[in-house]
C-alpha positions in Angstrom: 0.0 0.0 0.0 2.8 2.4 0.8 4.3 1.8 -2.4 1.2 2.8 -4.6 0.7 6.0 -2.4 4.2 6.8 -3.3 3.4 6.2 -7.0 0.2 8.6 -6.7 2.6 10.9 -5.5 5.1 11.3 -7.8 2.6 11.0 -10.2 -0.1 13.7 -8.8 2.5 16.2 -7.5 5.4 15.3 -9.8 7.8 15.0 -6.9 10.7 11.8 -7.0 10.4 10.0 -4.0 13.9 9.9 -2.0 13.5 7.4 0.1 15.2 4.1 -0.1 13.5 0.9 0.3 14.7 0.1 4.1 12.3 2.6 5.1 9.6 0.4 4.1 10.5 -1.8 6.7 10.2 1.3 9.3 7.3 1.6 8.5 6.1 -1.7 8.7 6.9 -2.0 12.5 4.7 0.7 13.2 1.2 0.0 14.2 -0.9 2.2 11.9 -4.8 1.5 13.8 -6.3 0.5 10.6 -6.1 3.9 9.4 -5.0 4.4 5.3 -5.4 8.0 5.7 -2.9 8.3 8.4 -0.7 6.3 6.5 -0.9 8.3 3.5 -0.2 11.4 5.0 2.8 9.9 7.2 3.8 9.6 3.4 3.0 12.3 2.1 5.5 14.2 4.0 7.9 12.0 4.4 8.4 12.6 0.5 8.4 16.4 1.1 10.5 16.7 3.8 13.4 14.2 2.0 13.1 16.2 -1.2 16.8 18.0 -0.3 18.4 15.5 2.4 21.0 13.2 2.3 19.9 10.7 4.5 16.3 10.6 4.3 15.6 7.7 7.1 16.7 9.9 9.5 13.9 11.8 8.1 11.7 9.2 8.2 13.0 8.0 11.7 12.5 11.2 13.2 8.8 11.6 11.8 7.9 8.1 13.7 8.7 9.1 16.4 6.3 12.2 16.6 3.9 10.4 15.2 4.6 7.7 18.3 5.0 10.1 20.5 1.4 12.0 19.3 -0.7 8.9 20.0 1.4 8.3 23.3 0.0 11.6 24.5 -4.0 10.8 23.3 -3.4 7.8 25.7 -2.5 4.9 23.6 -1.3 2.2 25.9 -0.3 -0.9 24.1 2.3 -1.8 21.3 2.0 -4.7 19.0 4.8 -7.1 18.5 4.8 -10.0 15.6 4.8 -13.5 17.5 8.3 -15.3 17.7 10.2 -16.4 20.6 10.2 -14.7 23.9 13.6 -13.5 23.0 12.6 -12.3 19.6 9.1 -10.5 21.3 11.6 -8.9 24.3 13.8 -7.2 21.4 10.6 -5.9 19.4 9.1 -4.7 23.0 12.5 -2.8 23.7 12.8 -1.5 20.6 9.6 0.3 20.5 9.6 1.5 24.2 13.4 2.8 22.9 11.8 4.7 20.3 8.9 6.1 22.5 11.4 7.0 25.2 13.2 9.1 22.4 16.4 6.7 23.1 16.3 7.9 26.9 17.9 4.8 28.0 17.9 5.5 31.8 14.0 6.6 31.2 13.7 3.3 29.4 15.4 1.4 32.0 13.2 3.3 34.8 10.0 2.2 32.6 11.4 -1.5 32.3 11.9 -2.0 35.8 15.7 -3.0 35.2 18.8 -1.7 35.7 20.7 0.1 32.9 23.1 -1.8 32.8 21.2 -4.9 31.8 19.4 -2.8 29.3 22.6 -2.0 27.8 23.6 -5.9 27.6 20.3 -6.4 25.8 20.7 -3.8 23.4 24.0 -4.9 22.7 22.8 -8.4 22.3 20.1 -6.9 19.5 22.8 -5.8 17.5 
């Protein structure tokens, strides 16, 4: 779907898309609520605001996270995670709560109810 919005784009407002395709999988870890709208006009701006960058998923990075941080604050209190192995659902779960905290790892750690330190193993262990 996010491909053929960026098609429409490019062909409705005759602006080249600058995003590579590993944004696609950004995207896809992001729980959109069933809403193609929202989706569309994540997109739409991502294509704007990447018009004159040279790395545009930080771009794209850095417009998730206001758009996590946006439903965070209209009291969205769950994240979704694919099913996998406790190990592979921790990492997902850490990621995401990384990425809300706005990479505040001692916040994180605070939120996790475990010591930085560990946290810092686990991230490590991610990479």
């Amino acid at each position: 779907m996010a491909k053929r919005f960026l098609e429409e784009i490019d062909r409705t407002h005759d602006l080249q898309a600058n995003l590579p395709e590993s944004w696609l999988h950004l995207l896809q870890q992001y729980h959109w609520s069933g809403n193609v709208r929202e989706l569309k006009n994540f997109i739409q701006r991502c294509v704007v605001l990447t018009q004159s960058v040279n790395n545009p998923v930080d771009v794209v990075i850095d417009l998730l996270h206001e758009q996590i941080m946006d439903k965070q604050q209209v009291g969205e209190k769950f994240i979704t995670v694919e099913k996998g192995t406790l190990a592979e659902m921790e990492n997902q779960i850490i990621r995401k709560l990384d990425m809300t905290s706005g990479y505040d790892r001692a916040k994180l750690a605070k939120f996790l109810g475990i010591s930085r330190t560990t946290l810092w193993t686990k991230l490590k262990e991610m990479e």
